[in-house]
N, C-alpha and C positions, 0 to 999 in steps of 0.2 A: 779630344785631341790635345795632345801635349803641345806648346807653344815649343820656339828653339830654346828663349832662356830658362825655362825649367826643366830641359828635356837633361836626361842623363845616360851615359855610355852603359849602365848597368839596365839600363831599360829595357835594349834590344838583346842582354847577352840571354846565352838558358842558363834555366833556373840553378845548374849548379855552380855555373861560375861567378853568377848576382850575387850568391849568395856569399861568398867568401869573403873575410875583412879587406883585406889588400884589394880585390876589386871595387870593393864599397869606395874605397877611401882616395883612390883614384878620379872614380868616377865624382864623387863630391870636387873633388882638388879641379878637376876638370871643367865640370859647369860651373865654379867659382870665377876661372878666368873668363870662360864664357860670358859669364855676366857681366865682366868687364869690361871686354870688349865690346858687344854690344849696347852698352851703355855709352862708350867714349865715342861710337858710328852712330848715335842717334844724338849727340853732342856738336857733333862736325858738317851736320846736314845744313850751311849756311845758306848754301845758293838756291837750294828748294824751299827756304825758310825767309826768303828774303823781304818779303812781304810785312812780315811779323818781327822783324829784327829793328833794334836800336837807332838810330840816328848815328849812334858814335862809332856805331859795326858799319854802318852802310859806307862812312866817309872812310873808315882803315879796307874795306874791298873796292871804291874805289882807286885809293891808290895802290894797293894790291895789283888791281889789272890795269892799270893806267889808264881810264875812261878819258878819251883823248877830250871831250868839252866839261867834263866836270868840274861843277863849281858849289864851295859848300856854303854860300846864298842862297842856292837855291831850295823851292820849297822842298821836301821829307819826299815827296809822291813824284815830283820827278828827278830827285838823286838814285832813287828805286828805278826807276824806268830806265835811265841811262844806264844802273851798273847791270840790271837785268841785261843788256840790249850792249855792253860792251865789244863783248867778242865779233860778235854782226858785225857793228860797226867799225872794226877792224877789218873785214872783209870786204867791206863796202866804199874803204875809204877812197879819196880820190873823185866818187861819183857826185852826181848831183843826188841820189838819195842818200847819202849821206851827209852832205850838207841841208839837205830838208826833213829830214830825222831829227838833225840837231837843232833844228829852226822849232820844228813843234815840241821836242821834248823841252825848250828852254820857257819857247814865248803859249806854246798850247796849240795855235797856227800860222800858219805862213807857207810863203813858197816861193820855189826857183825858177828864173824864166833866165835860159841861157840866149846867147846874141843871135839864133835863127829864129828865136820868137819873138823878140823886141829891134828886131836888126841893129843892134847892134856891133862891131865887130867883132872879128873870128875869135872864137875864144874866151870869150868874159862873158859875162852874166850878171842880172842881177838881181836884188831880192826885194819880196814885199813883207817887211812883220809887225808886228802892232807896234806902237810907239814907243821909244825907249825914254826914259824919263832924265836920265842923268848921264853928263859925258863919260863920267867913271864905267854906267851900265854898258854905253855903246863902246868904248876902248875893250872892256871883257868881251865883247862878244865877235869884236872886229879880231881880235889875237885867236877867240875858238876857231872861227870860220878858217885864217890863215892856216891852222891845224889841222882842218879838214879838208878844203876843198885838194883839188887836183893844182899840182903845183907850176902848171903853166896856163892855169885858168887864172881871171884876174875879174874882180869885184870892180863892175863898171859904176851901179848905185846901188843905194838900199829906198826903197819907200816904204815911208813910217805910215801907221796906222792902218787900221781892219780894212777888208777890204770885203765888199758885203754885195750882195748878189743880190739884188730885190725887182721884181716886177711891178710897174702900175700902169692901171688901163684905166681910161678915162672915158665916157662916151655922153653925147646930147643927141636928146630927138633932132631932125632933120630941120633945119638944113645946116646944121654945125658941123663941121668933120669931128670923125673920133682921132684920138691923137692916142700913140702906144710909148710908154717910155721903161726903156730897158736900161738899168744901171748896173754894171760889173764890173 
């Protein structure tokens, strides 16, 4: 089988117009552009390539689509996440999974608990993410969130550090109670 960049217009003609100079010379002049083109669309393939691309490409496509929390502190693996996940989160905005997207693509995990899970009042929310180290870190991340959440929602607290899910059971022969301690 002929691939498309070698293939030529003199390929499929009959044999007696293949054979003619002016058809030859066409057909060459033809898959020459061909080549080119096809070369310049295996050039441009950025957003299928994003994986494999530069640090310096990934921070000129985020501002390219305005990746509403990108920040270029951040690690290589998730400036890649965010600009993959741009467009979404343009669709999304305003939600609380969009403010929980941007929690785990920044800190890896966290999450949103709005004011009917924490009673809170109507309308605010707040969050749990790992610890931020430096007031510079938490100002960046207080201005992303203003960015994303829904703009008459309102950030009642944040609590800092993991939040970890662990079981232990404890038991003695009789006559001790067993005691069950659940931590979340």
């Amino acid at each position: 089988m002929i691939s498309l960049a070698d293939s030529e217009i003199k390929d499929i003609l009959p044999l007696n117009l293949a054979g003619q100079p002016e058809v030859q010379a066409i057909s060459y002049a033809i898959k020459l552009s061909q080549k080119r083109i096809l070369e310049k669309v295996s050039q441009s393939m950025i957003y299928a390539a994003i994986d494999d691309l530069p640090e310096k490409i990934v921070d000129v496509l985020a501002a390219e689509l305005r990746a509403q929390y990108y920040d270029q502190a951040l690690p290589i693996e998730n400036k890649r996440q965010i600009v993959k996940n741009a467009l979404y989160i343009y669709s999304k905005a305003g939600t609380p999974e969009a403010v929980e997207k941007m929690i785990r693509y920044i800190f890896g995990t966290g999450e949103v608990h709005e004011w009917f899970e924490t009673g809170g009042a109507p309308g605010t929310f707040s969050l749990s993410i790992p610890e931020t180290r430096t007031e510079e870190a938490f100002e960046k991340f207080r201005k992303m969130i203003d960015g994303v959440k829904n703009a008459r929602s309102h950030l009642e607290h944040i609590n800092f550090g993991a939040t970890t899910k662990a079981e232990a059971k404890a038991g003695l022969s009789p006559p001790v109670t067993v005691m069950f301690l659940t931590v979340k």
